[in-house]
N, C-alpha and C positions, 0 to 999 in steps of 0.2 A: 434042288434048283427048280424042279417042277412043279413041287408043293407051294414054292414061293410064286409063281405063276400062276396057279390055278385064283386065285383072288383076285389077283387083274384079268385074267379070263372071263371070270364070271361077270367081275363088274362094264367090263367092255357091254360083254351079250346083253346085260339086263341096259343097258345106256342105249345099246341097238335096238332092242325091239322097244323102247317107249319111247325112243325117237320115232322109230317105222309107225306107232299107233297112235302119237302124237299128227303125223302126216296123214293118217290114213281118215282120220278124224277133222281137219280138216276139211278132208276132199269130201268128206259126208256132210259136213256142211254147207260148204256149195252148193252142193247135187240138192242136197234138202230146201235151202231156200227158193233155187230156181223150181228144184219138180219136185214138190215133198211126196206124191204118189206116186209116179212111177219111177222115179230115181230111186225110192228109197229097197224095195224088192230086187234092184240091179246092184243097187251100191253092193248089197248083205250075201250074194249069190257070187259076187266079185271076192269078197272080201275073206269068204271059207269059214268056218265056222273059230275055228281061232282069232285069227283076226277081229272077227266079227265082236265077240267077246270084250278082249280088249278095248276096241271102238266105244261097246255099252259103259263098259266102267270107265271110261275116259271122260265122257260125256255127265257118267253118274256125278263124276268129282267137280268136274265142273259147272257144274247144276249146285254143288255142295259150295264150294267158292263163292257162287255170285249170291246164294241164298244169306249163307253168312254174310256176307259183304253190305247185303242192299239192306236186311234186319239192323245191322250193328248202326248204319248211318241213319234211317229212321230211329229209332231207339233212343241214339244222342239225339237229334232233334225234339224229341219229345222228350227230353231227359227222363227217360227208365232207361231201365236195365236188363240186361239177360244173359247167363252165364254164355260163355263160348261151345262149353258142351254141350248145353242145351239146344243151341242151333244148329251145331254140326248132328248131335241125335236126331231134332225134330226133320232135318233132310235127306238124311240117311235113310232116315225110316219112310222116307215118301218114297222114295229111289225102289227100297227092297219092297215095300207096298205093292208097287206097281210090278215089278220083276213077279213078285209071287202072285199078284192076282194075274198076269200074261198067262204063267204055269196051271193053275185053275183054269181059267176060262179054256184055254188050252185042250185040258184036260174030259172039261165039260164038252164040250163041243165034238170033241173027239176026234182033234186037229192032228197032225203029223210034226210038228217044227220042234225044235228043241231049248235045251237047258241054254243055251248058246244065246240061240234067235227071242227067249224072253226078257235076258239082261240087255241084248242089241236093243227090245224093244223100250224098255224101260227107258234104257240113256236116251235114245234118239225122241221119246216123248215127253223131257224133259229140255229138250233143247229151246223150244220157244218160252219154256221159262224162265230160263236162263237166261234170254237173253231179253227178255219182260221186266226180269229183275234185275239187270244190269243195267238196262236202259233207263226205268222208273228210278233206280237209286241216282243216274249222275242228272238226268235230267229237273227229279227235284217234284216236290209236292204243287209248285209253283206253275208246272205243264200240267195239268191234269187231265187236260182234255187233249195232247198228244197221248200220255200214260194211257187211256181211256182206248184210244184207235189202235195202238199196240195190242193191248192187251186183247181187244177182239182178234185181230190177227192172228196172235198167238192160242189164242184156246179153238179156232178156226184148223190152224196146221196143226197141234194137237190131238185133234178128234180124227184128222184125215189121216194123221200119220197113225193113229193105235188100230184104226180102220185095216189102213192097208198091211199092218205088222199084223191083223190076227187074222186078214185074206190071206196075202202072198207068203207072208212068213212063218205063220202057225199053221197054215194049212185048212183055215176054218170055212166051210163052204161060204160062197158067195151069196148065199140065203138067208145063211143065218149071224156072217160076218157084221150086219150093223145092229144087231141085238144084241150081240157078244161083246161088242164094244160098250153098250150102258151097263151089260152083266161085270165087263171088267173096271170099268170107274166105278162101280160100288162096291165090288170086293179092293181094290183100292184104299178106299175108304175106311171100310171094315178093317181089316189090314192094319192101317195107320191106326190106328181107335185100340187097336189090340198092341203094340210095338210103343205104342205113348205108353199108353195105360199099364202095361208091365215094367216099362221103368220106373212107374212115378210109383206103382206099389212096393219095388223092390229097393 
């Protein structure tokens, strides 16, 4: 009889925590829009390092979602085309880009924060694209000049939020934290260039 439980067990728990990380993610959206600098080193100190986690790849997927989402509706407008795995790789691979240039820069810098606090960083510096790409997909080629105000906006909290993730959350001194920030958007880059470019040879 227990054996026949343990699979409703399980499926409860895992229902519970990606509800709990559904909510928790949320509330880091809030916090993000009103205070994306200082909220966002409270949110992650709140949140434990578990949590914290969860939250990044929550955000990861949702970043993957609207990317797919806003590609696929340009695309048909311009009648091309592009596989579906091809765009969930090519967002993936910006996701883990950024996650593993956090861990470098990190590294380099000779920060204190962890495995944790670099996917936290990832998701939560994907948020304003997310929602870049959400917004420019419903809004339409037609606004281009809201799309245009968004999009400053967005790579604005962007630069502030990988700022304050490789201050407060890596641990990178405050001297060297807004160097560290262009050292990680170019391993970023690099990154993505290697994670494309291995799929398309393999």
């Amino acid at each position: 009889m227990n054996e026949k439980e343990n699979p409703n067990e399980v499926a409860s728990e895992v229902a519970s925590k990606v509800k709990s990380t559904l909510n928790d993610a949320i509330q880091g959206l809030k916090i993000f829009l009103i205070n994306p600098v200082g909220g966002l080193p409270v949110f992650f100190q709140g949140l434990g390092k578990e949590r914290a986690l969860g939250v990044g790849i929550a955000f990861g997927i949702a970043y993957v979602v609207c990317f797919v989402f806003a590609c696929q509706k340009y695309l048909t407008q311009f009648s091309t085309n592009s596989s579906l795995f091809n765009l969930i790789l090519a967002s993936v691979a910006n996701f883990l880009s950024i996650a593993g240039a956090s861990f470098l820069t990190r590294k380099l810098f000779r920060g204190y924060g962890s495995f944790e606090g670099d996917i936290f960083i990832a998701g939560v510096a994907l948020v304003p694209a997310s929602l870049l790409l959400l917004m420019s997909s419903l809004l339409g080629i037609t606004n281009l000049e809201i799309i245009v105000i968004v999009m400053v906006v967005a790579i604005t909290y962007t630069i502030l939020m990988i700022y304050t993730g490789c201050h407060k959350i890596s641990g990178i001194p405050e001297n060297a934290a807004a160097f560290a920030v262009s050292v990680m958007l170019l391993l970023s880059g690099w990154l993505f260039k290697i994670l494309i470019l291995s799929n398309i040879l393999n």
